[in-house]
N, C-alpha and C positions, 0 to 999 in steps of 0.2 A: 187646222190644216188638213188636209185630203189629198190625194194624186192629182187632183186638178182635174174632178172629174162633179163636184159639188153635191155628191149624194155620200151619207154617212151608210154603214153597214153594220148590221148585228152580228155576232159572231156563227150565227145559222147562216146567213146568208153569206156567209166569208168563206166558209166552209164548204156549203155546196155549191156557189157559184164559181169557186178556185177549182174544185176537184171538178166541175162538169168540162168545164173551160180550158185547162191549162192542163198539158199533160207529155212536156217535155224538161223542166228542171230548172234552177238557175244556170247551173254550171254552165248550160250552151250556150247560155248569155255573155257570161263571164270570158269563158274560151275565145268566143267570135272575135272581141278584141283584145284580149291581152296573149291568145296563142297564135297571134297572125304567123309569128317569123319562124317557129316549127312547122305549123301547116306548111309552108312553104318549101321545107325542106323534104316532102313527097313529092318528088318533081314527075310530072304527068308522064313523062316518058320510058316506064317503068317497063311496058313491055320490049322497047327497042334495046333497053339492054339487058335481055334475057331474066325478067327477072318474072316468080310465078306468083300471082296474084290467088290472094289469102284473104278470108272474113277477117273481120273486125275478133271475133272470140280466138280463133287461131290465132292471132297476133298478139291478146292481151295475154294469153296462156304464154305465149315465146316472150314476152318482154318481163314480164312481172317478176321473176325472178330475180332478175338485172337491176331494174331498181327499186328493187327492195335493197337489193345490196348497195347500191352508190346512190341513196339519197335517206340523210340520217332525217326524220321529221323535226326534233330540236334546231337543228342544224339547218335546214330547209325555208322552215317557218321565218327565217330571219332575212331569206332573200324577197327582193320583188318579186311580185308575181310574174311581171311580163319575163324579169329572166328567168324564174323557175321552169316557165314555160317552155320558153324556148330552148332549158339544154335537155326538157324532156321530151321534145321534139326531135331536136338533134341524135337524143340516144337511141331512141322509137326506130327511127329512118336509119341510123345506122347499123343496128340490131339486125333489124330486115335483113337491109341492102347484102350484110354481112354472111347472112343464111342463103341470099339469090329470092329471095321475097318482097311484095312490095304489096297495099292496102290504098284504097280510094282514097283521096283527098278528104273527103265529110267521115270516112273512117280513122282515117290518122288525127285530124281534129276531136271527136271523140274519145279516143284513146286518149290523148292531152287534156282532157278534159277529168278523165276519168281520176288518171294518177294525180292529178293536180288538187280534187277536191279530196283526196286520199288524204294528201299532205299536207292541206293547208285546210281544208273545209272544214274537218274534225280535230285539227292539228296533231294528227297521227297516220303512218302509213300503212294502209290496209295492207296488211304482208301475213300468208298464212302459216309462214314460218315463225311468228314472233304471237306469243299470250302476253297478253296486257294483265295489268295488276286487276284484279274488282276494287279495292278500295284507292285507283285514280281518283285525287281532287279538282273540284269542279274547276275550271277554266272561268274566265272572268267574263265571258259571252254566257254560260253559262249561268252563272250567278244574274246575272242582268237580266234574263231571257222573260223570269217573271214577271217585271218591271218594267220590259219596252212592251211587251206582247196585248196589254190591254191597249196599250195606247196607240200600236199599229191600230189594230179590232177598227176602233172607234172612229180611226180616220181616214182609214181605206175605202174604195167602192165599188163594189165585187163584182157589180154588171161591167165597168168599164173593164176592170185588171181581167177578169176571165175572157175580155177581146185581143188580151195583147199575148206578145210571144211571153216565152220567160226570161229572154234575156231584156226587155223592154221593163219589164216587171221587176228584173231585179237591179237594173240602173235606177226605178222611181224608187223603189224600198230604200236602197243606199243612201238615199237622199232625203228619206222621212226619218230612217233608223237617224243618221246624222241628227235632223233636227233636235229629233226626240233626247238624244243621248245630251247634245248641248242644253236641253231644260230642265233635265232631270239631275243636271250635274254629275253623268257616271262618268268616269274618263277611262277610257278606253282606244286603243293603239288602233292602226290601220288595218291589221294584221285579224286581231281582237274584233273587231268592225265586221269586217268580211266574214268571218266566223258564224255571227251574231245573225246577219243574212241569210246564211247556208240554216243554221239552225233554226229561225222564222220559215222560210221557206220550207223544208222539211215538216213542221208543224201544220203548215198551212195545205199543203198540196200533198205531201206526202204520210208515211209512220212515224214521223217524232225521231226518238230514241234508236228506232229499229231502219232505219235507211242507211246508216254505215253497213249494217253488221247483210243486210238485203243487196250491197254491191261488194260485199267480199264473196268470193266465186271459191272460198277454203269450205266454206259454213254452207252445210246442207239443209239444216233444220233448225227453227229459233222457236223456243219456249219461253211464254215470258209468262210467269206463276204469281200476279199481283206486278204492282206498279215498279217495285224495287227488288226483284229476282228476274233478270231475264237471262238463261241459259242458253246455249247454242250447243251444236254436234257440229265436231268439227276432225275429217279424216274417222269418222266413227268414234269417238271420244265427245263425253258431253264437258264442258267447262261455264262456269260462271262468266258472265261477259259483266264489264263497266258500267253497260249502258243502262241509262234509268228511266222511267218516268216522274213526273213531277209529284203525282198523283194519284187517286182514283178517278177525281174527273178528269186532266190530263189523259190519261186511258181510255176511259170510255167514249172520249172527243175521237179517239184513231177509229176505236171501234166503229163506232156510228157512219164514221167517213168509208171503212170498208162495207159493210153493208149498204149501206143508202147508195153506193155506186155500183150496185150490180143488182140494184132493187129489190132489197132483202130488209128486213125488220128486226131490230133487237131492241126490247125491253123487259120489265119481269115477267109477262105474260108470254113471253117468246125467246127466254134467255138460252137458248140454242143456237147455233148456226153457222154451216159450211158454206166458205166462200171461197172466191177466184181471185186474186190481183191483177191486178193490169198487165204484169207480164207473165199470168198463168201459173204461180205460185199457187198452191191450197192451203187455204188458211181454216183454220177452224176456231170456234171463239165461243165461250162458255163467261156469262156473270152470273154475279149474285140475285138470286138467292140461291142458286143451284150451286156456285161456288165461293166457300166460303172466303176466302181471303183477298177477295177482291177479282176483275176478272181475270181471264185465262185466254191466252192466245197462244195456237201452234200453227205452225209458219211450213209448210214441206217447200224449199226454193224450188224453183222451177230451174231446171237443167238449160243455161245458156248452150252448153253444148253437147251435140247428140253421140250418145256413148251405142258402139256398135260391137258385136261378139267378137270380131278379131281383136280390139281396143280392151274389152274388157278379158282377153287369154291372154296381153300383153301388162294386163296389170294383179294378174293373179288371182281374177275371180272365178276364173276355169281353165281347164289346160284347152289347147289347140284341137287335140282330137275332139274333146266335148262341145266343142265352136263347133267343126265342121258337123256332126252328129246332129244339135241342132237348128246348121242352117238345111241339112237336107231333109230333116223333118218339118221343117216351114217348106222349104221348094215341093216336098211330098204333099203338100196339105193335111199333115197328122192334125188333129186336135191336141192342142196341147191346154193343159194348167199350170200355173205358176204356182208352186204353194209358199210359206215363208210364214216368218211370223213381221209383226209392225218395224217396219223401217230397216225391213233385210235386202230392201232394193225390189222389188216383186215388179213394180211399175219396169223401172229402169231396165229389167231382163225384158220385157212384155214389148217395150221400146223399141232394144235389139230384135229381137223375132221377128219382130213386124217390118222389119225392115228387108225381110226375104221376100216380103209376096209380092207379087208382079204389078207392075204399074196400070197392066191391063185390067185389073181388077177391082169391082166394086166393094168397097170396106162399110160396115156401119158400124159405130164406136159408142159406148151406151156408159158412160160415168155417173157417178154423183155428184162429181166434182172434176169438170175435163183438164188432164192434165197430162195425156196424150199427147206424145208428140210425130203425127206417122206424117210422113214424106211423099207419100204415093199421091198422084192427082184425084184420083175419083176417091174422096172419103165422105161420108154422111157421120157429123159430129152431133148424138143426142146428149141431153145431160136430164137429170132429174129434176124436179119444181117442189118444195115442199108446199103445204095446205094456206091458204090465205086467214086472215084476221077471223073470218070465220068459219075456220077447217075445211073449206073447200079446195078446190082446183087442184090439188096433189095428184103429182104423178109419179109413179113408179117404176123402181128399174125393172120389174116384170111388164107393167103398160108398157114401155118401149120395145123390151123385149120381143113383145107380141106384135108390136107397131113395125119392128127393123123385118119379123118377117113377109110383111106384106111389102117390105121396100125394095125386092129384086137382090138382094146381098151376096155377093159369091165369099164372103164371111163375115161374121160377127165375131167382134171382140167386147168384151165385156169386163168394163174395169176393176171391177170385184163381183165375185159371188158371193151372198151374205144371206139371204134368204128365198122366197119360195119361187124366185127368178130360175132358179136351180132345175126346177124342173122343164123352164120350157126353152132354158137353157140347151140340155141335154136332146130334147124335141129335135130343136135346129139343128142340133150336130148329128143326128139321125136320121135325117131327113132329107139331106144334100151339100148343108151348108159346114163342108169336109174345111180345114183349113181354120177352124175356129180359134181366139184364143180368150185365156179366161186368167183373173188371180184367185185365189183363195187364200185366208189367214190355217195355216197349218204345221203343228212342229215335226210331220214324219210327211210320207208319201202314204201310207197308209190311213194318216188319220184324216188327209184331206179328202180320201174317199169315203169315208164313213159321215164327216161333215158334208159334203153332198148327201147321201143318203138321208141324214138327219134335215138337211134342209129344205127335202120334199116331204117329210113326216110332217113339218112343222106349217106347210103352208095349206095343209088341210088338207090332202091327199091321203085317202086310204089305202094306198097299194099294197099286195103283199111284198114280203123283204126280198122274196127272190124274186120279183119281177121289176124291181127300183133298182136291184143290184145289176138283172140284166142290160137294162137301158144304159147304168152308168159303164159298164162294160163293156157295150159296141159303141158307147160314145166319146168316152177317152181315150185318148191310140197312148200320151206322154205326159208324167209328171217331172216336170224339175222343181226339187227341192232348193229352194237356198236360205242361208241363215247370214246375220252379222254375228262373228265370231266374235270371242272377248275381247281380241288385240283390234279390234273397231271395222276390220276388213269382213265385205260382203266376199262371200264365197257358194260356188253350187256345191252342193254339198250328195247331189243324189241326180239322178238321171233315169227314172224307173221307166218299164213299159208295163202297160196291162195287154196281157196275152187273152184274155177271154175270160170264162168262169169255170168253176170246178167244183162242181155241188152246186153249193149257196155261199162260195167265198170267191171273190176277184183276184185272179189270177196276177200277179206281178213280178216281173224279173228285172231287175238291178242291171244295167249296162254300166252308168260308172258311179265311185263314190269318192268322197274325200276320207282320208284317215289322218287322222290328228295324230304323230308321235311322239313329239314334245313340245317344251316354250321356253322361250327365252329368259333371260333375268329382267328385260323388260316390259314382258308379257306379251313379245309376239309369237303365235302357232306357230309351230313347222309343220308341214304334213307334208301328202302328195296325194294327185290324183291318178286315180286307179280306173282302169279298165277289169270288170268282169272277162274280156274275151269271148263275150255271146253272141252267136249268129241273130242280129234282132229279130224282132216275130215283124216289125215292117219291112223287113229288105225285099219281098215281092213287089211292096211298094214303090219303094225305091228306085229297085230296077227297072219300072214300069218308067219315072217318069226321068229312065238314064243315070241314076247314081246309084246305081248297087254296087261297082267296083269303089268308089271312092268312099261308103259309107262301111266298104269290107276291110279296106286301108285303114278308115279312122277308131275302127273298133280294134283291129289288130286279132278279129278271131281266124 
C-alpha cells in the first residue's frame, strides 16, 4: 500500500523530501476541519465594536493562563475533538472580547490549533506552570511508534506527500496509520490514533521528542545530553524534561534533518555545528567522536515575542531610570557593549537597544548564527559560512566586518566579539560608525575590556598596550553588565561609562549597579538598583541631540 501515489520511498528520501516540501504541520490540517465552530466565534466585526486588534503571541500570552486552568489534559483527552475545539474557541473569543481585544480569523484558528495539539497531541497540556514527572510512562502511541514507523517509511512517496498541504498529508497518514495498525494487530483508541499521527509527523517533518517542549513559549533553552537526557531552562531554572529519543540513530535522524536544511554537514569528519531552525532558534549540535555519550544538542528558542527596555523594567531586569539612561544612550549614538556571561540574556538586551535607532537608518548585523531580531526597515543581515569538505570558502566574522564597512552603515552591530574581529571592530567605532552595538562574554565591566584588549593580542597585532587601550577608550562611550542571578532572573547588574584614559589605565565610572541584600527561603535575591548620582561624561552628548534634561532626571544627580 502507498498514498496513491505508486512510488515507494527510502527513508533519505522521506526525510529530505518532507523537510524540503512541507513546512506548516499537521495540526492546520487537523484544525481546518474539526475547529470550524470556534473559528467562527471571531466574528469579522471586531472593529465596529470597539474592539483593539492584537497578534496572534499577544493573544496566546493573555489566554494561556486561562486554559491551563479550565482544561484538565486527563480529563480533556476523553472529549471529542471537534468539541474540545470549539469550547476552546468559545473561551479564546471570550477572553478577548472580555479584555476589548479581538485577532484575525487565521489567527484565532491557530491559536485552536495550538492549545488543542497541547492537550490532545502529546496528551498533556503545555502549561508553564505545571513540571511533569521525567520518569512519565510511555503512552501506547508511543510504544507503537517503533512498530508503525518502518512501515509508513516503506509506503510513503515523498515526491508526491512533499506537493501536498499538511493537512492533506495528515488525512492520508490517518488512513495508512489505520491500515497499518489493523495488520499489525496493535489496538489502539481514536484518541491514541491521533496521537500516533502527531508523533509520525513530528518525526518526519519535524524534531522528534523536542517539538512539545519548542511550542511551550515557558522554556528558553533545551539541552538534550545523549538520546535519553534532554533538559530544558525554564523561568531560569534548568529541570529534567520527559521527553526522549528512541535512540542514537533516532537522534542523529533529527540531527541530519537540521543541518541538511540549512546546507550544513555533519559527520565524524565534521562533527561540529551551528545552526538556524526555521523559526530562527540557534541550535548548536556536537557528535561523537568529539562527544562521548552520544550526540549533543542545544536549542537557544528564538523569542516569539519582542522584549523591549520598558517590558523588561516592568519585569525586574532593570529599574525605569536605567531604561530611560539606556534608551537615550542608543537615541545619542553611544557605542555600547553588552557583556554577560552564557545565557545571561546578552542577545535579548542587544534586542531592546536596538530598538531605539531610527528607522531612517542603515543597520548592518554580522552573526554566526542570526538570531537578531531588529524591526527597523533598512537592515543588511550577514551571517558567517564555515570551510567546505575541503576547508575552503570560510568566512569570517572579521571578513564581514571588513565587508559591512564598505556597505555605507550608519551602524554595525556585531552579535558577538570573540576574536581578532575586535580590532576592526573598534576601527568602525572610530571612524564614524557612532551608534555601534556589540556582545561580549564577561563576568565584570572591567574584564570585558581587557578581553578586547586580549583579543587584538591574539589576532596577531603587535600594538603597544597603551595604544590598544587608547583605541578601546575613544571607542567605547557604555558597558552594561548583565548576569542570571541564582534565583534564574536576568538582571543588569552594572551600567559603567569609560571617561577616557589615565596613564595606561581606562578610565570607568559606575552610573548604576544592582546590590544584592538578601534571599528568600526559596532562593529568590532581594536587592535594588542603585543610582551612583553621577553627572555622566555623555550628557554634552546628550544634550546635543535634546536629552540632557531627561537623562539629568534619570540619573537623579
Amino acid at each position: 500500500m502507498t498514498l496513491g501515489f505508486g512510488r515507494r520511498a527510502t527513508p533519505a528520501r522521506l526525510a529530505n523530501g518532507l523537510a524540503n516540501g512541507l513546512a506548516n504541520g499537521l495540526a492546520n490540517g487537523l484544525a481546518a476541519g474539526l475547529a470550524t465552530r470556534p473559528v467562527q466565534t471571531a466574528r469579522p466585526a471586531a472593529a465596529a465594536r470597539g474592539l483593539v486588534p492584537i497578534d496572534m503571541a499577544t493573544a496566546r500570552t493573555l489566554v494561556q493562563p486561562l486554559i491551563a486552568r479550565s482544561f484538565d489534559p486527563g480529563e480533556a483527552c476523553k472529549r471529542p475533538r471537534g468539541e474540545l475545539a470549539a469550547a476552546l474557541g468559545a473561551l479564546i473569543t471570550s477572553t478577548l472580547e472580555g479584555q476589548g481585544r479581538s485577532i484575525e480569523i487565521r489567527h484565532h484558528r491557530e491559536l485552536v490549533t495550538h492549545f488543542l495539539n497541547g492537550i490532545l497531541g502529546a496528551g498533556r497540556l503545555i502549561n508553564p506552570d505545571r513540571q511533569e514527572s521525567a520518569g512519565r510512562a510511555e503512552s501506547a502511541a508511543e510504544r507503537a511508534l517503533p512498530q508503525v514507523m518502518p512501515q509508513v517509511l516503506d509506503r510513503i512517496d515523498t515526491a508526491a506527500a512533499s506537493a501536498m498541504n499538511r493537512g492533506e498529508l495528515g488525512r492520508r497518514l490517518r488512513d495508512l496509520v489505520a491500515a497499518i495498525l489493523a495488520e499489525q494487530a496493535i489496538p489502539l483508541n481514536t484518541a491514541e490514533q491521533r496521537e500516533l499521527v502527531t508523533l509520525l509527523i513530528d518525526d518526519m517533518l519535524g524534531l522528534g521528542p523536542l517539538e512539545p517542549l519548542l511550542a511551550d513559549d515557558s522554556i528558553n533553552d533545551i539541552m538534550a545530553n545523549g538520546p535519553k537526557m534532554i533538559w530544558v531552562e525554564r523561568r531560569g531554572k534548568l529541570e529534567l524534561s520527559d521527553a526522549k529519543f528512541r535512540d542514537n540513530g533516532h537522534m542523529m535522524g533529527v540531527v541530519t534533518r537540521i543541518v541538511t536544511g540549512i546546507g550544513r554537514r555533519i559527520d565524524e569528519a565534521s562533527p561540529l555545528v551551528d545552526a538556524r531552525l526555521p523559526d530562527g532558534s540557534r541550535v548548536n549540535i556536537i557528535i561523537p567522536p568529539l562527544a562521548l555519550d552520544g550526540p549533543a544538542i542545544s536549542i537557544r528558542k528564538f523569542a516569539r515575542q519582542t522584549i523591549d527596555l520598558d517590558r523588561m523594567a516592568e519585569q525586574g531586569n532593570m529599574s525605569k531610570p536605567m531604561a530611560t539612561v539606556l534608551k537615550i544612550a542608543s537615541r545619542s549614538r553611544l557605542n555600547i557593549l553588552v557583556s554577560g556571561g552564557t545565557g545571561s540574556g546578552k542577545t535579548t538586551l542587544l534586542n531592546a537597544l536596538s530598538q531605539m535607532i531610527s528607522p531612517d537608518e542603515r543597520i548592518v548585523t554580522i552573526e554566526d548564527a542570526a538570531e537578531l531580531q531588529l524591526q527597523q526597515p533598512h537592515v543588511v543581515r550577514l551571517e558567517t559560512r564555515p570551510p567546505n569538505l575541503e576547508g575552503r570558502g570560510e568566512v569570517t566574522m572579521r571578513d564581514l566586518v571588513k565587508n559591512a564597512l564598505r556597505m555605507r552603515p550608519d551602524r554595525i552591530i556585531l552579535g558577538e566579539i570573540r576574536g581578532s574581529e575586535a580590532i576592526d571592530m573598534l576601527q568602525a567605532m572610530n571612524t564614524g560608525h557612532d551608534g555601534s552595538l556589540g556582545t561580549i562574554h564577561a563576568n565584570r565591566p572591567r574584564e570585558a575590556l581587557t578581553r578586547l584588549e586580549n583579543m587584538v593580542a591574539m589576532g596577531g597585532f603587535n600594538l603597544p598596550t597603551l595604544a590598544v587601550r587608547t583605541q578601546i577608550a575613544a571607542a567605547v562611550h557604555l558597558l552594561v553588565q548583565i548576569a542570571r542571578m541564582r534565583d534564574g532572573v536576568r538582571r543588569i547588574t552594572s551600567i559603567t561609562e569609560v571617561t577616557g584614559i589615565e596613564g595606561d589605565v581606562i578610565a570607568l565610572q559606575e552610573l548604576f549597579s544592582f546590590k544584592v541584600e538578601s534571599s528568600t527561603a526559596d532562593g529568590s535575591v532581594i536587592g535594588s538598583f542603585q543610582s551612583a548620582g553621577l553627572r555622566p561624561h555623555f550628557a554634552p552628548r546628550a544634550a546635543y541631540f535634546g536629552l540632557g534634561e531627561l537623562l539629568t532626571e534619570a540619573i537623579g544627580a
